[in-house]
C-alpha positions in Angstrom: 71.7 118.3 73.8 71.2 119.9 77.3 68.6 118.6 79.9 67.6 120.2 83.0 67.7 118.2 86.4 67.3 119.7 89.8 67.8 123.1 87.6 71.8 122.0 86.7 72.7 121.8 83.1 73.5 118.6 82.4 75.6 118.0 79.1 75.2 114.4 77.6 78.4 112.2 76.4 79.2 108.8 76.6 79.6 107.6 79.7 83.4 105.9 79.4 84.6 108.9 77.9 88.4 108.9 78.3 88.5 112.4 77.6 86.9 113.2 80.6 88.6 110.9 83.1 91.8 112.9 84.1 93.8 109.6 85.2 93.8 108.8 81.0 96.0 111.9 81.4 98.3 110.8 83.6 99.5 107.5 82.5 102.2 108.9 80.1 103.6 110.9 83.5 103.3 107.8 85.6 104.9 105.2 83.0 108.1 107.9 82.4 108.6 108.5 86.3 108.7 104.5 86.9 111.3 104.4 83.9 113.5 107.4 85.7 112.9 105.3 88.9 114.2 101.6 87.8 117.5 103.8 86.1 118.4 104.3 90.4 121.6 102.2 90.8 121.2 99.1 93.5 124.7 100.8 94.7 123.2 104.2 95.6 120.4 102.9 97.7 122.8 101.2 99.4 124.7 103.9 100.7 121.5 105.9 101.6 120.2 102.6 103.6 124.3 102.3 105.2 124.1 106.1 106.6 121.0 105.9 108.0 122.2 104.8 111.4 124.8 108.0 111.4 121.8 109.7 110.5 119.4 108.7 113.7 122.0 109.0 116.0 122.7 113.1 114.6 119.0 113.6 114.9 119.4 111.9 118.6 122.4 114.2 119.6 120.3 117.1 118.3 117.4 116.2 120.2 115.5 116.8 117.1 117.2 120.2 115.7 118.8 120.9 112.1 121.7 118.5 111.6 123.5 118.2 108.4 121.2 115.1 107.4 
């Protein structure tokens, strides 16, 4: 059934329709990326966290050009 307010069709549904709220959608994507994430070994964050000083300092030399970082 269509109404007319303020001349815009308005359709009628249930208000907590999960079919129309688009984050119902997305919690499938979310749950797989946080799986992917936690399968990140403790050992490669590590080395990303243990060059970071060699990394500031080539972005320091550069004076803020391309480096190899």
């Amino acid at each position: 059934m269509k109404q007319n307010w303020v001349l815009i069709k308005v359709l009628e549904w249930p208000s907590q329709s999960p079919d129309l709220n688009p984050i119902e959608n997305m919690w499938t994507m979310l749950k797989k990326q946080v799986h992917e994430w936690s399968k990140i070994q403790p050992e490669t964050c590590q080395k990303l966290v243990d060059g970071y000083q060699k990394c500031l300092i080539e972005v320091e030399m550069s004076k803020g050009h391309v480096t190899k970082y």
